[in-house]
C-alpha positions in Angstrom: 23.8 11.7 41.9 25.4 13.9 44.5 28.6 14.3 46.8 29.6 15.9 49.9 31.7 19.2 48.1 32.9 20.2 51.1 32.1 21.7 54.7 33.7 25.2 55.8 33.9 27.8 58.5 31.7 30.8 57.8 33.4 34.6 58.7 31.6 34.2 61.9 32.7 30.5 62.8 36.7 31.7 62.5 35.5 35.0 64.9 33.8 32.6 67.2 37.1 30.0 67.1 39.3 33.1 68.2 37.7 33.8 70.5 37.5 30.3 72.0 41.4 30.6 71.2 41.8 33.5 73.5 39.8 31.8 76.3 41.8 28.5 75.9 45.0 30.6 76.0 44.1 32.6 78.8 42.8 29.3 81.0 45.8 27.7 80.2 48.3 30.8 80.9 46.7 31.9 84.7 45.2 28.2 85.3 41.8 29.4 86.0 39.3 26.6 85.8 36.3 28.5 85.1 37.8 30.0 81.7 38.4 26.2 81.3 34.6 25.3 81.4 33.3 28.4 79.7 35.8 26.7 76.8 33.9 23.9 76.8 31.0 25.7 76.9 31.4 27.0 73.6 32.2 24.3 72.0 29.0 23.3 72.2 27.5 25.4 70.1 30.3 24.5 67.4 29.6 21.0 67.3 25.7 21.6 67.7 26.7 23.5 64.0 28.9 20.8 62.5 25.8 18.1 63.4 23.0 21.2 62.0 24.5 21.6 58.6 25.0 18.1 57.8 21.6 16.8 59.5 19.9 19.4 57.0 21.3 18.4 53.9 20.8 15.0 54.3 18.4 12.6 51.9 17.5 16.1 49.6 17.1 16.0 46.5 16.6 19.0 43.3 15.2 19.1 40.4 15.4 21.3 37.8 13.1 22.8 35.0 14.0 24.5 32.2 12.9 25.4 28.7 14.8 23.7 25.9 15.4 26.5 23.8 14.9 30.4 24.1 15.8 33.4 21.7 18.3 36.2 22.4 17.6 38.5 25.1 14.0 36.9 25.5 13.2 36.5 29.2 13.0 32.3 30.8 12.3 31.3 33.8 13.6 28.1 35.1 11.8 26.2 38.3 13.6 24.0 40.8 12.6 22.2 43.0 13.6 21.1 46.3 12.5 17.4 47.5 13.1 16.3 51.5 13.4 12.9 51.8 13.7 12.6 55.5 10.7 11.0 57.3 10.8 13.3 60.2 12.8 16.4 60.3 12.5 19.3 58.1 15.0 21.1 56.8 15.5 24.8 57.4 17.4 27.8 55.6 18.8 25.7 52.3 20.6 27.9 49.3 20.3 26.0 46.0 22.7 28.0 43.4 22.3 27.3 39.3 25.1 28.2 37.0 25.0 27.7 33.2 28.1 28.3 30.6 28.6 28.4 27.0 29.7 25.7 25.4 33.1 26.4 23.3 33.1 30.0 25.5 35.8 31.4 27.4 33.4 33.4 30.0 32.7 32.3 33.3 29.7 30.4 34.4 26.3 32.7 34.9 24.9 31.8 38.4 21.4 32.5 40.0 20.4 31.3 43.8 17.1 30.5 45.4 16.4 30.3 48.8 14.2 27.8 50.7 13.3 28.4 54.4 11.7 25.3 55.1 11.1 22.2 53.2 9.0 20.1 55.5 9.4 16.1 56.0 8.7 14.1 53.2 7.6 17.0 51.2 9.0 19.4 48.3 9.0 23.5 47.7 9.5 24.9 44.1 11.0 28.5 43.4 12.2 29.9 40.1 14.7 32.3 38.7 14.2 34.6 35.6 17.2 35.2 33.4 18.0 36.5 29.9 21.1 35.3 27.7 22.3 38.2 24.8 24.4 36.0 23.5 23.3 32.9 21.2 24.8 29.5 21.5 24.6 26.5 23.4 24.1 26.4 27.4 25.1 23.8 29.5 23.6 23.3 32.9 26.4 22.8 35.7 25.8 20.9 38.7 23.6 22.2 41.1 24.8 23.4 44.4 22.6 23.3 47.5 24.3 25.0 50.9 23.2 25.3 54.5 24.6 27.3 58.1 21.7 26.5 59.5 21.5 26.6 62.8 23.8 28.9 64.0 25.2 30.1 60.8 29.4 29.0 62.0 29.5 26.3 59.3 28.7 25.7 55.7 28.7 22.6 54.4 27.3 22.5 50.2 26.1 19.1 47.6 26.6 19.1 44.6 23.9 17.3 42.2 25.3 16.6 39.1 21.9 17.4 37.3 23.3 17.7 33.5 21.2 19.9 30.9 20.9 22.0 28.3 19.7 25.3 26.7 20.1 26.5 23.2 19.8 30.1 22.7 18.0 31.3 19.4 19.4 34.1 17.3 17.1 37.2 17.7 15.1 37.7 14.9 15.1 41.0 13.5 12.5 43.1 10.8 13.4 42.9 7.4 12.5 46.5 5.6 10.4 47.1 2.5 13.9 47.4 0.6 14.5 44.1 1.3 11.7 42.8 -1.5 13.2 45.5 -4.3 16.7 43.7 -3.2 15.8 40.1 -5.5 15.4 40.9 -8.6 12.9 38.2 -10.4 12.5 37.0 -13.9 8.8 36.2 -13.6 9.0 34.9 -17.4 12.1 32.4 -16.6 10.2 31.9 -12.9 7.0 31.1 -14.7 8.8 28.5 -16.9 10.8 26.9 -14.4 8.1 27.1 -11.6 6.2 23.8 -11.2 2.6 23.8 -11.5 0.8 25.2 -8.1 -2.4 23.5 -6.8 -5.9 25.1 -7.5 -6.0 26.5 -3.9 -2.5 27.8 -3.4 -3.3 31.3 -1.8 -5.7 32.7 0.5 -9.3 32.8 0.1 -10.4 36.2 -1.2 -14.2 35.7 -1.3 -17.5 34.8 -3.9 -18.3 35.4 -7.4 -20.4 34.4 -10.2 -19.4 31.7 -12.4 -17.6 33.0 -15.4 -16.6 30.4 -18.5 -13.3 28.5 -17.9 -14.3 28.3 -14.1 -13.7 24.7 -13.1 -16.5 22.2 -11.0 -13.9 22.4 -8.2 -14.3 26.3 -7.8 -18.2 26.3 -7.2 -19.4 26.8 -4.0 -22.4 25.0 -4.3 -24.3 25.5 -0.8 -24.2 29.6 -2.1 -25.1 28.2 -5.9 -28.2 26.6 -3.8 -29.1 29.6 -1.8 -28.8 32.2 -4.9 -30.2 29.7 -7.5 -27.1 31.2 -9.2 -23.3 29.2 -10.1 -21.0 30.7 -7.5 -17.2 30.2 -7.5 -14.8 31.0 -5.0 -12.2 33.2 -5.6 -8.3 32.8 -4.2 -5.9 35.6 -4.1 -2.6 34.1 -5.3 0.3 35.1 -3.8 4.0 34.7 -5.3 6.9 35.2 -3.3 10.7 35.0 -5.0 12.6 31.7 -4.0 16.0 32.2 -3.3 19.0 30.2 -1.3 21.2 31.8 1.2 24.4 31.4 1.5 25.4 32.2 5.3 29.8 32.9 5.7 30.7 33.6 9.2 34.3 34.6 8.9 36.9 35.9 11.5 40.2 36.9 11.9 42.1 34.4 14.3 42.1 37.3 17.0 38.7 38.9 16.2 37.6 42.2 17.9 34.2 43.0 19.6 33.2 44.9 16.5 34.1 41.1 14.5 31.5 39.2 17.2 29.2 41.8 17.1 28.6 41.7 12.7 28.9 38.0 12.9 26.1 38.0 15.3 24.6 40.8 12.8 24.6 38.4 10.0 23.6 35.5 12.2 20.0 37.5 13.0 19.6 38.3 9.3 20.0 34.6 8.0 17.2 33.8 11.3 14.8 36.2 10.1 14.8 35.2 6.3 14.4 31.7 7.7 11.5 32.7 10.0 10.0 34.6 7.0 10.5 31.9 4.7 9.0 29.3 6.8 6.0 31.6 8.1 4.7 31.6 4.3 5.0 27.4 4.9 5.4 25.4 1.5 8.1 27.2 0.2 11.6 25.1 -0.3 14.4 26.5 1.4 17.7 26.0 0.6 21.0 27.6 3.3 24.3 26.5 3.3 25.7 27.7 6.8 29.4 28.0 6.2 31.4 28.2 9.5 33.9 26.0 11.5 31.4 23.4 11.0 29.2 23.9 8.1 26.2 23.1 7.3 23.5 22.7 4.6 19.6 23.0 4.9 17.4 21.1 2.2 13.8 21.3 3.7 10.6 22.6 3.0 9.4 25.7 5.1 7.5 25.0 8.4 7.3 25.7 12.0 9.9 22.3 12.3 12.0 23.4 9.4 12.5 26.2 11.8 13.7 25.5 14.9 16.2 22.9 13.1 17.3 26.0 11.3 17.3 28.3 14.0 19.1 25.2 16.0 21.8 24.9 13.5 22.4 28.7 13.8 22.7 29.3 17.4 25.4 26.9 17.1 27.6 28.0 13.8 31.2 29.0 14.9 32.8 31.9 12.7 35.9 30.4 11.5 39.3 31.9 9.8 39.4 29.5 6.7 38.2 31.0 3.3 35.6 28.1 2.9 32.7 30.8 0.8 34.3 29.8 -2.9 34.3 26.1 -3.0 30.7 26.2 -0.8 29.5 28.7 -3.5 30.2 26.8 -6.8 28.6 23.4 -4.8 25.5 25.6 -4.4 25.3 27.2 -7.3 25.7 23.8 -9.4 22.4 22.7 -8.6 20.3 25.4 -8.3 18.0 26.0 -11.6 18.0 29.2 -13.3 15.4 30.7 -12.1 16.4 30.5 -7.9 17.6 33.6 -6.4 21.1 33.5 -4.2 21.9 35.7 -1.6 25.2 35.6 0.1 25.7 37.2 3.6 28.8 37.7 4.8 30.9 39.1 8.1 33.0 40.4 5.4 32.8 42.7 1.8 32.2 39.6 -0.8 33.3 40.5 -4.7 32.2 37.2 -6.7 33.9 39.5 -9.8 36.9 38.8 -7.9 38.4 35.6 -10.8 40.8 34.5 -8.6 39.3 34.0 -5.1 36.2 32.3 -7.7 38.0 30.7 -9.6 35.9 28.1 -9.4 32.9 29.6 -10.2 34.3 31.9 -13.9 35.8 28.4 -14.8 32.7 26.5 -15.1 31.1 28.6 -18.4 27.5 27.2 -17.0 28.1 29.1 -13.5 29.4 32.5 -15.2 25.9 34.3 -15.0 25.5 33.7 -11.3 27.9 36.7 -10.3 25.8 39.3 -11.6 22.3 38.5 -10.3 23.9 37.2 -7.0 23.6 40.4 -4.1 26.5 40.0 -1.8 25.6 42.0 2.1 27.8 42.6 4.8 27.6 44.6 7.7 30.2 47.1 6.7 27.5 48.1 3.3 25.5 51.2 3.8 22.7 49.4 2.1 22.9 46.6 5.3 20.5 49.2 8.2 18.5 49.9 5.1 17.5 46.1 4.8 17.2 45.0 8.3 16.9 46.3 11.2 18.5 43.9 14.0 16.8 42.8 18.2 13.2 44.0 16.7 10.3 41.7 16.6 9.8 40.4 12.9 
C-alpha cells in the first residue's frame, strides 16, 4: 500500500521561483517583452521538475528485510529493496528512508536512508543499512518513505509504503563470575532425596574402562570388548548443577531517574544470562516469575526454544510502581519442593525478614524457612559487580 505524502519546493526551487518573481515584476513594471519570454522560459524547467519527480516515483515498490530479533548493542543489518514496475523508463536518483520506534517509548523514531541511482525498467536494486539498538524492547517498523528531485533537483515529491514490521531487541547477556556458584547454597542430602532418578547416560562421555562388578549390560562397549577380548564399559562424567527459580521485580518510582532505567536494565541482563546458562546445560526445569507492569511466569524445560521465549518475554517486561514482589513470592514459593533454590533479583534492596511487607509469606508456618536460604540482589549490593559482570559475552 502506498500514498502520495506530499510534493514540495526544494531550497533551490523557492531561489529559482524568486528569481522568476523578479523577472515577472520587472516585465511587467517597464513592459519589456523579452523579460516576458525569458519568464516563460523558465518555467519550463519548473514544470519539466513537477512531471520528473512524479514520472520517477511512479509504479515502485520496496521491500524490506529484517531480522526478527537481535540482542542489545549487537550489530543488524536490514536489506531493502527497490522494485521498478514501469515497462520502459527507469528511474533515477530515489532516497528510501527507514525509521523504527519503541513501542510504549517516548523517543523519537531512529531513521537510516539509502540511496538508489538507478533502478532500471522492470528491474529491482537492493542496499542495506547497519544499525545497533542499546536499548531492549520492542521495535516497530514505520512506513517506508521513498523521495525524488530528480531531474533538476527544484521539487520533492515522497511515498509512503505502509510496510508494517517488527523487531524485538534481546537483553544483552552478561558473564556470571565464579562467586556466582558459592552464591546457592545446596543441600545435596535433601537434593539427593527430592531429586528424581537421572537416566544412565545423563552427563558427558568421559571415556573406557574395564568392567568392574555392578557394571550394567548397557555400559559395555562391546565392539572394544571384541577388539580387547576384554568386558569394556564406558564411563560418564556426571555433572550436577543446583536448580533454582528466579524471581525477576522490576520496580520504579512513578518519575524514575536514568540511574532507575539503567539498574532495571542491570537486573534485566542478569535474569537473561541465568536463563541462557540454564538453558545451555538443556534438560534442566526452569522456573521465572517476571514481575513487572505485566507479569509473567515461565514453566519450561531448558532449551534453545525455551530461550528465546524467555529472552522474548524479557525484552518486553515494563518496570512498574506497584509492590506486586509479596503476593508473587508466596505463589512461587507454595509450590516449589524443598529442595529448589530461589533467587530474587530486584531494582531495589529486598528484606524477606521484613513481617509486614511478607506477611504473607511468616503467616503460612510451611513457607517460614524460605526467607533464610532465599539470596535477595540488587544493584545497589556490593556483592552485585562481584556476581556479574554486565554487556560481556557469557
Amino acid at each position: 500500500m502506498r500514498r502520495l505524502h506530499h510534493m514540495a519546493i526544494c531550497l533551490e526551487g523557492a531561489l529559482y521561483l524568486v528569481v522568476m518573481g523578479f523577472i515577472l515584476t520587472a516585465a511587467v513594471i517597464r513592459q519589456i517583452n523579452l523579460l516576458m519570454i525569458l519568464y516563460g522560459v523558465l518555467a519550463g524547467p519548473l514544470l519539466l521538475s513537477w512531471w520528473g519527480v512524479r514520472s520517477t516515483l511512479r509504479r515502485l515498490d520496496v521491500v524490506r528485510r529484517a531480522p526478527a530479533q537481535v540482542y542489545a548493542g549487537q550489530s543488524f543489518s536490514v536489506e531493502l529493496e527497490l522494485v521498478n514496475g514501469k515497462p520502459r523508463r527507469g528511474s533515477f536518483a530515489v532516497n528510501v528512508r527507514d525509521e523504527i520506534k519503541r513501542r510504549g517509548g517516548s523517543e523519537s523514531p531512529i531513521g537510516a536512508e539509502v540511496h538508489f541511482g538507478f533502478v532500471p525498467a522492470g528491474r529491482s536494486r537492493k542496499a542495506s543499512y547497519r544499525g545497533i539498538l542499546a536499548r531492549r524492547g520492542v521495535y516497530e517498523f514505520q512506513p517506508l518513505k521513498v523521495s525524488t528531485r530528480f531531474p533538476l533537483g527544484l521539487l520533492r515529491t515522497m511515498l509512503r509504503f505502509e510496510k508494517p514490521g517488527r523487531l524485538t531487541v534481546y537483553p544483552a547477556l552478561g558473564r556470571l563470575a565464579p562467586a556466582w556458584q558459592r552464591l546457592l547454597k545446596v543441600d545435596d542430602t535433601a537434593a539427593a532425596q527430592q531429586r528424581p532418578q537421572r537416566g544412565l547416560h545423563d552427563g558427558e562421555f568421559y571415556g573406557l574402562r574395564d568392567w568392574r562388578p555392578g557394571d550394567g549390560r548397557n555400559r559395555v562397549h562391546w565392539r572394544t570388548t571384541a577388539r580387547r577380548q576384554t568386558l569394556t564399559v564406558r564411563q560418564f562424567e556426571r555433572r550436577r548443577h543446583a536448580e533454582y527459580a528466579l524471581i525477576v521485580e522490576l520496580w520504579e518510582p512513578p518519575q524514575p531517574t536514568e540511574a532507575d532505567r539503567a539498574r532495571t536494565e542491570e537486573v534485566v541482563g542478569l535474569a537473561a544470562t541465568l536463563a541462557a546458562e540454564a538453558c545451555r546445560r538443556g534438560g534442566q526445569p526452569l522456573t521465572i516469575d517476571l514481575v513487572g507492569r505485566s507479569p509473567k511466569q515461565i514453566r519450561t524445560i531448558g532449551s534453545p526454544a525455551a530461550l528465546h521465549e524467555t529472552l522474548r518475554l524479557l525484552a518486553g517486561l515494563e518496570a512498574d510502581a506497584h509492590d506486586r514482589l509479596p503476593a508473587a513470592l508466596a505463589a512461587l514459593l507454595g509450590g516449589l519442593p524443598p529442595s529448589r533454590n530461589v533467587v530474587v533479583l530486584s531494582t531495589r534492596r529486598v528484606d524477606l525478614f521484613d513481617r509486614r511487607r511478607f506477611a504473607e509469606l511468616w503467616n503460612a508456618p510451611h513457607l517460614q524457612h524460605w526467607p533464610q536460604r532465599t539470596p535477595c540482589l540488587s544493584p545497589h549490593d556490593a556483592v552485585w559487580h562481584e556476581l556479574f559482570r554486565a554487556g560481556a559475552s557469557s
